[in-house]
Structures are given as structure tokens and as C-alpha cells.
C-alpha positions as CSV (number, residue, x, y, z in Angstrom):
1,X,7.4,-10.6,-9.8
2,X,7.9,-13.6,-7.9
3,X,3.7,-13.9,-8.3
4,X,1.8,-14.7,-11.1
5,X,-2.0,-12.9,-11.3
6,X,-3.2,-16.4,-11.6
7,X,-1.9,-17.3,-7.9
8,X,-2.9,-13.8,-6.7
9,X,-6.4,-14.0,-8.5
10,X,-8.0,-17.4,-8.4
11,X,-10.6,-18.4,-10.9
12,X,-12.1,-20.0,-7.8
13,X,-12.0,-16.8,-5.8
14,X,-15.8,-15.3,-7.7
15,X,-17.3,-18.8,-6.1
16,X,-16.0,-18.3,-2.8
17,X,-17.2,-15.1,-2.5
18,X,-20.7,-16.0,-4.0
19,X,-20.7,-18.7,-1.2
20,X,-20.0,-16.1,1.6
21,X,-22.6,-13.7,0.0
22,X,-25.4,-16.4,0.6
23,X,-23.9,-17.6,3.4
24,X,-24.1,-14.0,5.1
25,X,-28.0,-13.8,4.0
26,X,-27.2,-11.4,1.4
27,X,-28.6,-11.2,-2.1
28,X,-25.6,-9.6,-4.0
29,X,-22.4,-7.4,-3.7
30,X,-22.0,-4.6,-5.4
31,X,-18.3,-4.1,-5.4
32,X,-17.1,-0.9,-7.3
33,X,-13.4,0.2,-7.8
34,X,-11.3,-0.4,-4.9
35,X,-9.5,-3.1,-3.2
36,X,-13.1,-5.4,-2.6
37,X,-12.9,-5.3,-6.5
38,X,-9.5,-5.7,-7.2
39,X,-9.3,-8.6,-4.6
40,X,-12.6,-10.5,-6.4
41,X,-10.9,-10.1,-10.0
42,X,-7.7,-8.4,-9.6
43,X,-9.3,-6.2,-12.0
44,X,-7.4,-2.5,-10.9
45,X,-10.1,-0.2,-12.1
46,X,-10.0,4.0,-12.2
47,X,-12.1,5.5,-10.0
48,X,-14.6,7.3,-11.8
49,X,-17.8,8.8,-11.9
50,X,-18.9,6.5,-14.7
51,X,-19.6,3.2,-12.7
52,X,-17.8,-0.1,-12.9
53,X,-19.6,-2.5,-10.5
54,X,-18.8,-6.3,-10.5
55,X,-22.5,-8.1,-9.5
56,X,-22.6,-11.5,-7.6
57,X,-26.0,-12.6,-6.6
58,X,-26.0,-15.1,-4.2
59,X,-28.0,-17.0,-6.7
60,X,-27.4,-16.6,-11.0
61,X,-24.1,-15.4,-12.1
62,X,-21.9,-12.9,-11.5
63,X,-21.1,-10.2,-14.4
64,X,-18.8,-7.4,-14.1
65,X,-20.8,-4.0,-15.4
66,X,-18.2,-1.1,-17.0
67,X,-18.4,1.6,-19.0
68,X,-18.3,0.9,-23.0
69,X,-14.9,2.8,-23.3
70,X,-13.0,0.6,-20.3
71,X,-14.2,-2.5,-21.9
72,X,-10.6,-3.2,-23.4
73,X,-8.6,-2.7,-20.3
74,X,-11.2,-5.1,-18.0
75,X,-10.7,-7.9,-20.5
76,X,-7.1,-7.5,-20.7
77,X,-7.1,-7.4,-16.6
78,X,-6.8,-10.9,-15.0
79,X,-10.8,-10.5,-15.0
80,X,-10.6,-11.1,-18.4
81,X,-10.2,-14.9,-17.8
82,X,-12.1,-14.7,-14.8
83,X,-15.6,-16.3,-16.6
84,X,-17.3,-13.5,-15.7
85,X,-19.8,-11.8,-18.1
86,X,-18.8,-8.2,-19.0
87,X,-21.9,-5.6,-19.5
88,X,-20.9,-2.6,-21.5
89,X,-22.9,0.6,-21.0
90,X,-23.1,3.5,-23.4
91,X,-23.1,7.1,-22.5
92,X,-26.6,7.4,-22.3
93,X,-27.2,4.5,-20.7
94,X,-28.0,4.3,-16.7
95,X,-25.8,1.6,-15.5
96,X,-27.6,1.9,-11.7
97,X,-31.2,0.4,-13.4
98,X,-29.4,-1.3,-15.4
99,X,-27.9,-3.2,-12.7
100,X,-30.9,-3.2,-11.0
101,X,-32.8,-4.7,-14.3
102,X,-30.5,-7.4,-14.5
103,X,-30.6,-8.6,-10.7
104,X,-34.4,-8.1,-10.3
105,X,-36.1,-7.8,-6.9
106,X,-33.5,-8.1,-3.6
107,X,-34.1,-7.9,-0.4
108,X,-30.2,-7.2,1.1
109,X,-27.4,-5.9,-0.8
110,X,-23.7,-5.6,-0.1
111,X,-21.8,-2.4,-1.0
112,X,-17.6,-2.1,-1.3
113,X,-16.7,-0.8,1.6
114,X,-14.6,1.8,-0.3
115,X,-18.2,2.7,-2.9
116,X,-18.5,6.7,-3.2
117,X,-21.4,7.7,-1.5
118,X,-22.8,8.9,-4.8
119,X,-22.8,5.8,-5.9
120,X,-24.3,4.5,-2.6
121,X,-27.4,6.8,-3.3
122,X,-28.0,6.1,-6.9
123,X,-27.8,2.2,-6.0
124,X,-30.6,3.4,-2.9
125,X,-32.6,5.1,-5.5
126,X,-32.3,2.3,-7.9
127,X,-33.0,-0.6,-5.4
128,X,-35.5,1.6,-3.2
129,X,-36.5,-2.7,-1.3
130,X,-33.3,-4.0,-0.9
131,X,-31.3,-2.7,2.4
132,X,-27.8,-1.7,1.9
133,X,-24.9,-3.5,4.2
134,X,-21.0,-3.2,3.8
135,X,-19.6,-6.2,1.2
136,X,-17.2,-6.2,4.0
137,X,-19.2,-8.4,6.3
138,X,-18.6,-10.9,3.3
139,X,-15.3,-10.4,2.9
140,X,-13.0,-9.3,5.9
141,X,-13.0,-13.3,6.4
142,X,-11.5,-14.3,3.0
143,X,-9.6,-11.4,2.6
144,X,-8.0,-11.3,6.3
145,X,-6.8,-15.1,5.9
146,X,-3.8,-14.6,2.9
147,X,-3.3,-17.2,0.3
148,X,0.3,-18.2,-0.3
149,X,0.3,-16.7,-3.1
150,X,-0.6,-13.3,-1.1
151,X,1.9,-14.2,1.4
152,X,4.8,-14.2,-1.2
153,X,3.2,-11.0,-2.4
154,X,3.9,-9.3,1.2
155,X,6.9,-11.2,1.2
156,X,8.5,-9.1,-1.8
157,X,6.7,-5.9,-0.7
158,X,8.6,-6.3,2.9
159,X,11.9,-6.9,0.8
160,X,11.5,-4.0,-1.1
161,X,11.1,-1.7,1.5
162,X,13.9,-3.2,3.9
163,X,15.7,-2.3,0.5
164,X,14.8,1.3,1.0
165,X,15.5,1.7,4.7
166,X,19.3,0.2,3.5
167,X,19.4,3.6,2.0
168,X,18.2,5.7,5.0
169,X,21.3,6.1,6.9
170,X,23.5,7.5,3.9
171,X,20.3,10.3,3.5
172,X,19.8,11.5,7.0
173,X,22.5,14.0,7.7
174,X,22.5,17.1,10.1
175,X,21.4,20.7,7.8
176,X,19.1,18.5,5.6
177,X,15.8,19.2,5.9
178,X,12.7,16.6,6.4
179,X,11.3,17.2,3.4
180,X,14.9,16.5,1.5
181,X,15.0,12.8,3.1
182,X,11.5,12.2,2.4
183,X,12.0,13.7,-1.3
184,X,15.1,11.1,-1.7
185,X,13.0,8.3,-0.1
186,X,10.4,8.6,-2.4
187,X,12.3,8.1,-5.0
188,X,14.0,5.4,-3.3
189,X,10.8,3.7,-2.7
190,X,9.9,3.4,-7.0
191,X,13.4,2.5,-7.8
192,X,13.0,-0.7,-5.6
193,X,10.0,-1.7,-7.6
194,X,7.3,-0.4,-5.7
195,X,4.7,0.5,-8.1
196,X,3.4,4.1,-6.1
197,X,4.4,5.4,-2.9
198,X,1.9,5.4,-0.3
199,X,4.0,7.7,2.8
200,X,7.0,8.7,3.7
201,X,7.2,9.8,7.3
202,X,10.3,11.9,8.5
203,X,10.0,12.9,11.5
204,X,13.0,14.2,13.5
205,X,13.9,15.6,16.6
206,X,10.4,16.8,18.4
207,X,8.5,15.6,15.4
208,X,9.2,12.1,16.3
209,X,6.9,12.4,19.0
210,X,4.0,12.8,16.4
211,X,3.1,8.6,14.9
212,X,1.7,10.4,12.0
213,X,4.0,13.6,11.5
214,X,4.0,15.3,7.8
215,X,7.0,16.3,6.4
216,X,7.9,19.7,7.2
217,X,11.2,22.1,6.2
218,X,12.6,21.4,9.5
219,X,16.5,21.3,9.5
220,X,17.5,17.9,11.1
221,X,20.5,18.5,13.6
222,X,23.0,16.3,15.3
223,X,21.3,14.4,18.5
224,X,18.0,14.1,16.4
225,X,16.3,10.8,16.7
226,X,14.1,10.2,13.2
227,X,11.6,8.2,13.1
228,X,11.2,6.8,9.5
229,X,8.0,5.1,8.9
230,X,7.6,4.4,4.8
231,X,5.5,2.2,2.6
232,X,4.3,1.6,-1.3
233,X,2.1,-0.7,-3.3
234,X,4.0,-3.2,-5.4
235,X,2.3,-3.6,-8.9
236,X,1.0,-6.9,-7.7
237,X,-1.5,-4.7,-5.8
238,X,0.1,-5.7,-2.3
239,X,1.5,-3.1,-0.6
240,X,4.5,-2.4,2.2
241,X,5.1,-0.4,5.7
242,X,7.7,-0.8,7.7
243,X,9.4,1.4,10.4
244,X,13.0,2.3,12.2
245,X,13.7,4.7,14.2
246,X,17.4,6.4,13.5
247,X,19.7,8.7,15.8
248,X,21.9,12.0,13.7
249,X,24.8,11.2,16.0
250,X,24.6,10.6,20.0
251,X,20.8,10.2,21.5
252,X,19.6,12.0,24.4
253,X,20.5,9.6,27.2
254,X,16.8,9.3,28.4
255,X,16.2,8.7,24.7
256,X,18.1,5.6,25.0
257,X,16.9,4.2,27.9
258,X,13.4,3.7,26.6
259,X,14.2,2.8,23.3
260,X,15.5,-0.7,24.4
261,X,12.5,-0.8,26.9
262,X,10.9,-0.4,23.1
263,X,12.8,-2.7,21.4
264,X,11.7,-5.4,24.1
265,X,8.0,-4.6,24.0
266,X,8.4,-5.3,20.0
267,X,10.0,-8.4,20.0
268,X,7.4,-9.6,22.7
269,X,4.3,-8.6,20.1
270,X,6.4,-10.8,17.6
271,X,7.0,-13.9,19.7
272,X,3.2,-13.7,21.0
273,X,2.0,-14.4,17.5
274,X,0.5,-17.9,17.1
275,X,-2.8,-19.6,15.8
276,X,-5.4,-19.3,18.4
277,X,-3.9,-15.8,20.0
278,X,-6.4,-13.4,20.3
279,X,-5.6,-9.9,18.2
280,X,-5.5,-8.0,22.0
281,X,-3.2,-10.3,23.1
282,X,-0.3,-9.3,20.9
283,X,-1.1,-5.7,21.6
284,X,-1.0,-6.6,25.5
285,X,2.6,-8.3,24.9
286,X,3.6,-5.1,24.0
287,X,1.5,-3.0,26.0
288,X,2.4,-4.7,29.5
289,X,6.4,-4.3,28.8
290,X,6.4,-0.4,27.8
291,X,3.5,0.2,30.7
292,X,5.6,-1.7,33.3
293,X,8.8,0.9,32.4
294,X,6.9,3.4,33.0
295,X,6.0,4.8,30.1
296,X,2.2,3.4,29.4
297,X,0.6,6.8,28.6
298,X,3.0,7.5,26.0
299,X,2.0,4.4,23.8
300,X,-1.2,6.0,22.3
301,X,-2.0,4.0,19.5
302,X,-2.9,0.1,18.7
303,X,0.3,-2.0,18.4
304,X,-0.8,-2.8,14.5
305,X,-3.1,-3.1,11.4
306,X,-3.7,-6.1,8.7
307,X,-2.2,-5.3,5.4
308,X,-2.4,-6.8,2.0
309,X,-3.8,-5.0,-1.0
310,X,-5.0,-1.9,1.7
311,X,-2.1,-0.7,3.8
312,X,-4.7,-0.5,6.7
313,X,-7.2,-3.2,6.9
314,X,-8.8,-6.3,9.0
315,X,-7.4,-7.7,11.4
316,X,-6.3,-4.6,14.3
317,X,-4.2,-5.5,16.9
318,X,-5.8,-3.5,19.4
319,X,-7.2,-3.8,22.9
320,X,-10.8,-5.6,22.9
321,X,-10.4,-7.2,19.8
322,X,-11.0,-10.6,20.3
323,X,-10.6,-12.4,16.8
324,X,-8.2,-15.3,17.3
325,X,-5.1,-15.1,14.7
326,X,-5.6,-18.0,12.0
327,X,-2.2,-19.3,9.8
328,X,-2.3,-16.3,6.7
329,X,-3.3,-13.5,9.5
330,X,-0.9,-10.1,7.9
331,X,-0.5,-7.6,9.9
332,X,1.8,-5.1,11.7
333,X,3.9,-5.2,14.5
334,X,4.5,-1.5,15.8
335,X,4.5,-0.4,19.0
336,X,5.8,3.2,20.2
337,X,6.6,5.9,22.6
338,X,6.3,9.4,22.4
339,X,7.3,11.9,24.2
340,X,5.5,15.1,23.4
341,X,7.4,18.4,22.4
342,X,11.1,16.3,23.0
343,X,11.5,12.8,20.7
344,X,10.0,9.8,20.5
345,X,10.7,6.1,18.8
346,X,8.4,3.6,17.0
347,X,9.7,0.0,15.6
348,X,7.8,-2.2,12.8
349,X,7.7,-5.3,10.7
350,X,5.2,-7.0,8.8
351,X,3.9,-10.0,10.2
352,X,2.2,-13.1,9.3
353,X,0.8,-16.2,11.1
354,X,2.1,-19.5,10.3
355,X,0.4,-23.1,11.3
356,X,3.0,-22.8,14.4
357,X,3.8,-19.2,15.3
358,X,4.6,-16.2,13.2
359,X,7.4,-15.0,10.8
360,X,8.3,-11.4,10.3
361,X,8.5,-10.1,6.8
362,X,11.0,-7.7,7.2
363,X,14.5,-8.0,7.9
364,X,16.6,-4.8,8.8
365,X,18.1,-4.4,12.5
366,X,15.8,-3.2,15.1
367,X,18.2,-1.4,17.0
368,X,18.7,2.2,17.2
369,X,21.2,3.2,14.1
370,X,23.1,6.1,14.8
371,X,24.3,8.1,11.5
């Protein structure tokens, strides 16, 4: 790890976010397992149905509410040194009135954005006043703007999957199947110190065409271009997604032709990148180049996505977003075109915004390989 869970997970980070709660006019958050809670503590909980919930009211202090058997592994987390009070519950204990006990009568709470709706309804029954609003309107603005700490995070996550995509062209070989690569990927992905693998995308030949294709038992055969778009969570929490697209052998010639008008339109979204950019603008660098080729209707998603401890998050690069990028922006770079039912070709690399432009966290060529 080139991060410690100290730089990751501030001690300050609980009184920042208690800030932005009363800030927002909000009486508490109510952050269960997910990355709200892990980015508040860096406590990693299980998902269960016996709740964990960390509380911080705007006003009083915060305390972290788990179940009686979990107690050891929240105080060994870096919540442990966090300050906060730990409730434990017992089995026959209701942890929603208990909660509700201990924070008294609110008007406005905040609920992670990721809470199961089972849990949204017991907290409705238990505060039957207070009205429920995402914890996201707090948070998207602390958690959008990455520490440098987080940054290096990214940083390692990027060179761990450039790692991977080293591997690629020694796995894609005509008579394998999709499912082959992807299996040898995955592996690929752990043994470069990812902690889980999030996707492995394989999609070859026609399948290209399709941004989010499953892996399938289709044999790949020469003249395929692949599109390879992987990622993983680091066990720092922060996660990686990069994509290239590869060729088994000689391209289509049309193939090609609008793979470089690609290539262009990418390195356009990367040099628009600066403080003070709107999030639309990048995706209209990108957007202008592949529409002026001619090939506009076959870009059919946003040029990117935020990333940090959630592969998808705050900010999107995306047409009538109008957030300005701010130095510690993450996101992706990843523009496409597909042709339906023949190929198609998609290039990405993590981002971030620096106090003068961006840098890329992700190093392998953007050109088409042929293998």
C-alpha cells in the first residue's frame, strides 16, 4: 500500500461531515453499510439485515450503532480510532428506536444513499416527524473533491490495472472463447493486488458493439476487434476501470478509419480537463470530434463517471451537467463508437484534475494493438 488508512480516513473527516450536515439544514445522517460509511470511517462493514448505522447530528456527537457480535471488527477498523462512540445492540434489542431514542426529536434526516429500503422504512416508522433526504446532498461535495491521499489511492488502482491490460495481448487468441479471456483476466486482476474484481468485459467481434456486453461462449476469430473494459477494488477501498480496445490480427478497414477518429476524440476529453471546465464540456470535446466524422449517433453513452471508493459515482461527464471540475475531480475518460451487429471500439483512463489541468491515471498505449 502506498496509503496508510490514516491519510485515507482522517480523524477530521466525522467534523467535516457534521459541518456539511448542518450546513445542508439537516439534523443527522444515517449512513448504513456502504461507501457513505466507509468514506466517513473507513469502517468496511457486511451488509446485513442486523443494522450498523453511523449517527451524526448536526448538533451532539456522532456514535456508530452495530450489532453486539460485530463490535470487535468495528473497533479494530480505522473507526476504531476515529473518537466515535460505539453502541452495541443485543439480539433482542431494536436498533431503529434505539437510534431514534438516542437522537430525540428531528425534523430532517439524511439516509446513505446505498441504505436497503428495509431499512429506509423501519427508520420512517421509527422517526414517523423527521423527513427522509439522501446523505448524498451532504456528501457528493466532499466526497467528489479527492484528498491526496485518495488520489494516490486511484493512482495505485490505475497501475494495477494497466498491469493487467499488459497481460491482454498474450490472452486473446483466435479459437478462445470470451469467457476464457475474461476467466484469465479475472485472475489477472487479484494477482495484481486488487482486492475483488468488479467486471471483466470481453467483448469481440459484433459484441464490441455492445458498451456493457456480458461474457458469452463466443469463439473469438482472426479480424475480431475486442473491446476489453476491466476494473477491481484495491483493499484500500478505491477501485479501478480502464479500457482498450484490441484487434485478433488485421481490422476491418472501416474499423480502422474510425478508431483514430476515436483515439482523437479521447485525447481531446483529456486535454479539456482543467479547474473551472464545466463536466459537459469534456463530454463536448469528445462529442464534437466523433460527431464531426460522422459518426455522432453511434456514441450513445456519456463520455465518463467519477470514481473513487464506488466505480460509478459524482461527478458525470455528461451533456447538461454543469458542475465546474475543481483540483481532486476523479473521473473517466471514455468515449466510444459502436457499430451495431458489426464491431465497435471504446478507449479509457482515469482522470483527475490538478490546480492547472488534468493528469491521466493510466498509462498503457491508446492505440489499437493488434495480437
Amino acid at each position: 500500500m502506498t496509503t496508510t488508512s490514516l491519510d485515507l480516513y482522517p480523524v477530521t473527516r466525522v467534523a467535516d461531515v457534521r459541518a456539511a450536515t448542518a450546513a445542508a439544514g439537516i439534523d443527522a445522517l444515517l449512513l448504513t453499510p456502504g461507501p457513505d460509511l466507509r468514506y466517513v470511517t473507513g469502517y468496511d462493514a457486511l451488509p446485513l439485515e442486523r443494522l450498523t448505522c453511523l449517527v451524526v447530528p448536526a448538533e451532539g456527537e456522532p456514535f456508530l450503532v452495530v450489532p453486539r457480535l460485530e463490535l470487535p471488527a468495528a473497533e479494530h477498523s480505522p473507526a476504531g480510532r476515529l473518537g466515535v462512540e460505539f453502541v452495541a445492540w443485543d439480539e433482542t434489542d431494536d436498533p431503529f428506536a434505539l437510534v431514534a431514542r438516542r437522537l430525540g426529536p428531528v425534523a430532517r434526516v439524511g439516509l446513505a444513499d446505498r441504505m436497503w429500503a428495509m431499512q429506509s422504512l423501519r427508520f420512517r416508522s421509527a422517526l414517523p416527524g423527521a423527513e427522509q433526504v439522501l446523505a448524498g446532498s451532504v456528501l457528493r461535495g466532499l466526497r467528489m473533491r479527492k484528498s491526496p491521499a485518495e488520489v494516490a489511492a486511484l493512482r495505485e488502482a490505475g497501475a494495477a490495472i494497466d498491469a493487467v491490460h499488459a497481460q491482454v495481448p498474450g490472452l486473446l487468441k483466435a479459437g478462445r472463447t470470451e469467457r476464457e479471456v475474461g476467466k484469465d483476466i479475472a485472475e489477472a486482476i487479484l494477482a495484481a493486488g486488487h482486492a475483488t474484481v468488479d467486471f471483466v468485459i470481453v467483448g469481440s467481434g459484433p459484441n464490441s458493439a455492445s458498451p456493457h456486453h456480458e461474457l458469452s461462449d463466443r469463439v473469438i476469430q482472426a479480424g475480431d476487434p475486442v473491446v476489453v473494459d476491466i476494473g477491481g477494488q484495491m483493499p484500500s477501498g478505491y477501485c479501478s476501470d480502464s479500457t482498450r480496445t484490441y484487434s485478433v490480427g488485421e481490422p476491418p478497414a472501416d474499423f480502422s478509419a474510425y478508431y483514430e477518429v476515436l483515439r482523437r476524440a479521447q485525447e481531446a476529453a483529456c486535454a479539456a480537463v482543467r479547474p473551472g471546465v464545466t463536466c459537459e464540456a469534456v463530454d463536448a470535446a469528445a462529442r464534437e470530434i466523433i460527431a464531426d466524422a460522422g459518426y455522432g449517433e453511434h456514441f450513445i453513452h456519456r463520455t465518463g463517471h467519477g470514481i473513487g471508493l464506488e466505480t460509478h459515482e459524482e461527478p458525470y461527464i455528461v451533456a447538461g451537467n454543469t458542475e465546474p471540475l475543481a483540483p481532486g475531480f476523479a473521473f473517466s475518460v471514455e468515449p466510444g463508437i459502436y457499430l451495431a451487429g458489426r464491431h465497435g471500439a471504446r478507449i479509457e483512463d482515469i482522470v483527475v484534475c490538478t490546480e492547472t489541468g488534468g493528469a491521466r491515471l493510466n498509462d498503457r498505449p491508446r492505440g489499437l494493438v493488434e495480437v
